[in-house]
C-alpha positions in Angstrom: -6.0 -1.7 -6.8 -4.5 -2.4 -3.2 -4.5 0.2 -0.8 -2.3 0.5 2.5 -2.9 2.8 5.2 0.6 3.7 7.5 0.3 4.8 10.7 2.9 6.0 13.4 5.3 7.5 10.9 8.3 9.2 12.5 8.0 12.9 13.0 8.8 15.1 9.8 8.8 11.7 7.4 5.3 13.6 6.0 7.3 16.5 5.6 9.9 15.3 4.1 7.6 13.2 1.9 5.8 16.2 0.5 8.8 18.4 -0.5 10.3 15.3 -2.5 6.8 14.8 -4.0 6.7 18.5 -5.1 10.5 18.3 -6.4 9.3 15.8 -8.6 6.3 16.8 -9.8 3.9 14.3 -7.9 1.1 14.0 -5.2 2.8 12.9 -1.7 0.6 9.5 -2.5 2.1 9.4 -5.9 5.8 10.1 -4.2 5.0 7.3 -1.7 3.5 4.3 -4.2 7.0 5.4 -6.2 9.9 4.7 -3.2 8.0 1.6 -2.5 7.3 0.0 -5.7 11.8 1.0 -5.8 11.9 -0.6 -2.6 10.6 -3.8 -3.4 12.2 -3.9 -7.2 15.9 -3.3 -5.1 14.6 -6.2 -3.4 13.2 -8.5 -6.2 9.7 -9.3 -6.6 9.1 -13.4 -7.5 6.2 -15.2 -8.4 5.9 -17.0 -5.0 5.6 -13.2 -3.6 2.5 -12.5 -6.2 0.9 -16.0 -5.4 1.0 -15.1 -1.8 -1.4 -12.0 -1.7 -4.8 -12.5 0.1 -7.1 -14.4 -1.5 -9.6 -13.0 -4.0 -7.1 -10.1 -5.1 -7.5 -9.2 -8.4 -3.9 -9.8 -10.1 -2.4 -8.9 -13.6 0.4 -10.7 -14.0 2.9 -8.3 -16.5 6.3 -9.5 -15.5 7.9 -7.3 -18.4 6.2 -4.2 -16.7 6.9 -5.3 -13.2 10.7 -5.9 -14.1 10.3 -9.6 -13.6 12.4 -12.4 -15.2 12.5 -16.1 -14.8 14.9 -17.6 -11.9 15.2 -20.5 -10.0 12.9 -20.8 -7.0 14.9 -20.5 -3.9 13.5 -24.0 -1.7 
């Protein structure tokens, strides 16, 4: 698992962060991990983006569970 440390967040985001967590049921890391995995799927995630993590990252490549289909590579 990758793990991301955020500094220098704007005052009251860790607020904020931990009353949506608890109106959802979740840890304020859970809360976090969940906006940006949305973020990114809004975005769409591509295989170019997988292949371009550091080396030596352990990657499982699911691209039903990740929300992934097949598309032309944008060159």
């Amino acid at each position: 698992m990758e793990q991301l440390l955020i500094r220098n967040l704007p005052i009251g985001t860790k607020a904020a962060l931990r009353a949506r967590a608890q109106q959802h049921g979740r840890s304020v890391e859970a809360e976090a991990r969940e906006l940006l995995a949305a973020a990114v799927r809004q975005q769409g995630l591509t295989l170019v983006d997988l292949l371009s993590v550091d080396e030596g990252a352990d990657i499982e490549f699911e691209p039903d569970r990740l929300g992934l289909s097949a598309r032309a590579a944008e060159l």
